[in-house]
C-alpha positions as CSV (number, residue, x, y, z in Angstrom):
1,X,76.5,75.9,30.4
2,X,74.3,73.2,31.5
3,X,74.9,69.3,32.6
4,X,72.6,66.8,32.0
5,X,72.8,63.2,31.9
6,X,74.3,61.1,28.9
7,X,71.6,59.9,26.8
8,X,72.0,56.9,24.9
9,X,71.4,59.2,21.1
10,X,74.7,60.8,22.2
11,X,76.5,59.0,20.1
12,X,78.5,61.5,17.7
13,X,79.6,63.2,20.5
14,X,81.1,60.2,22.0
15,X,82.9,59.2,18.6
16,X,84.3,62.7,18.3
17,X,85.3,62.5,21.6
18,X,86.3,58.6,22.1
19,X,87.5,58.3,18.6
20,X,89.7,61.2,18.1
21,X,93.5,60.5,18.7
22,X,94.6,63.4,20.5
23,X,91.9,63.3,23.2
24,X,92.4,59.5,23.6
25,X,96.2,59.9,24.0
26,X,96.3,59.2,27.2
27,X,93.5,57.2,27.6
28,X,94.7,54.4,25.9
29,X,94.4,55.5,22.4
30,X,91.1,55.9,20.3
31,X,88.2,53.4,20.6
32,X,87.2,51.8,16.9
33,X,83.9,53.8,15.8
34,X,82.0,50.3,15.7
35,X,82.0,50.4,19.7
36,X,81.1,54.1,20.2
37,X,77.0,53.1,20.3
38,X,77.9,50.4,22.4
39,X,79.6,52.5,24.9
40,X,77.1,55.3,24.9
41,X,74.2,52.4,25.9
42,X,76.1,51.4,28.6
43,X,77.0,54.7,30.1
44,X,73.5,55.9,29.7
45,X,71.4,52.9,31.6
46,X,73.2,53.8,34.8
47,X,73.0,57.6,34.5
48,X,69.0,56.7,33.7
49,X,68.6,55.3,36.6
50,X,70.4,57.8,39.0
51,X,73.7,54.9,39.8
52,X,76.2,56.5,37.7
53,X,77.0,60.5,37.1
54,X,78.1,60.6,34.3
55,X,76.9,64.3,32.2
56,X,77.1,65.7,29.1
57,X,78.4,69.6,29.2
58,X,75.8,71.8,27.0
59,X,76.7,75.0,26.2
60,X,74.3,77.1,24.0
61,X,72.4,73.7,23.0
62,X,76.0,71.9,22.0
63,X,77.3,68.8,23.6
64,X,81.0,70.3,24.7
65,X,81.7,67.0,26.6
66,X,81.6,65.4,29.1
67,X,82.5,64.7,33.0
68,X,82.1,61.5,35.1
69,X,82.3,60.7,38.7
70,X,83.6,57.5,39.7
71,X,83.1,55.5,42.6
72,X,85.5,53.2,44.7
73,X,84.9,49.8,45.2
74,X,83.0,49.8,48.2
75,X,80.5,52.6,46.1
76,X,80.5,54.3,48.9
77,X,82.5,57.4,48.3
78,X,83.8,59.1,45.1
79,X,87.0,58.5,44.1
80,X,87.9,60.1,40.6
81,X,86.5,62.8,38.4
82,X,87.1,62.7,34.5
83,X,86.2,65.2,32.1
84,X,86.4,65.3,27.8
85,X,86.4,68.7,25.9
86,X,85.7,69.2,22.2
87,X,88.6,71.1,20.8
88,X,86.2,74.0,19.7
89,X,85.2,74.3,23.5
90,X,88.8,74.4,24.9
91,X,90.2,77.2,27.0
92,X,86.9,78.4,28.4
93,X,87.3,76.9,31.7
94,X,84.2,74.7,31.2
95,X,86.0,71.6,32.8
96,X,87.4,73.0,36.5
97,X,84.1,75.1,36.4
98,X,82.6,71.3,35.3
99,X,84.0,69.8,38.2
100,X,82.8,72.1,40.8
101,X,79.5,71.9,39.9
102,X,79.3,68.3,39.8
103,X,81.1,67.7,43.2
104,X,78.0,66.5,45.3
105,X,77.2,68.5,48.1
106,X,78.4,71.3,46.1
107,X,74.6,72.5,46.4
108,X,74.6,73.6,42.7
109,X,72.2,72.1,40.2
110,X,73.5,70.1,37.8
C-alpha cells in the first residue's frame, strides 16, 4: 500500500466512491455522477500544489480510496481526518493503517 496525491484523471474512483449510496450514507447521501469530474478537479489543484492532503490509497496498482486531512479555520493545525474504502478493499485495515501514515510528523513517507 501506497498514498499518493489525488490526481485530477481520478475520476471513476471518485464516482464509485462519491456515488455509491452505502458509502455516502452518512455523508449526506450520494453526489449526482455529473459533479464527480468537477469534484476530482477541485480536490486535485490543492493537493498539486502541496495546500491540501488529500491521497489516494494504492494497493497493488488499485485506487482502494482515499484519506483527507483537514484544516481548521485558522489553517494552522489539523483538525479532522476522513477516509473512503472500496467495498472490495474492506476489512484489511488499510484505513487506521491509512491514518497513521498520513498523520504529519509521523516520519513515514507517504
Amino acid at each position: 500500500m501506497f498514498l499518493r496525491d489525488v490526481l485530477a484523471t481520478d475520476v471513476e474512483a471518485y464516482r464509485r466512491m462519491r456515488c455509491d449510496p452505502a458509502m455516502m450514507a452518512e455523508l449526506g447521501g450520494p453526489l449526482p455522477a455529473t459533479h464527480v469530474a468537477r469534484q476530482v478537479r477541485r480536490d486535485a489543484r490543492p493537493a498539486a500544489d502541496g495546500v491540501a492532503l488529500i491521497k489516494m490509497i494504492v494497493v497493488d496498482d488499485a485506487v482502494a480510496g482515499t484519506v483527507t486531512l483537514w484544516r481548521g479555520p485558522d489553517d494552522e493545525a489539523l483538525t479532522e481526518i476522513g477516509w473512503m474504502v472500496l467495498p472490495e478493499f474492506q476489512g484489511r485495515g488499510l484505513a487506521s493503517s491509512t491514518a497513521r501514515s498520513s498523520a504529519p510528523g509521523t516520519g513515514r513517507s507517504t
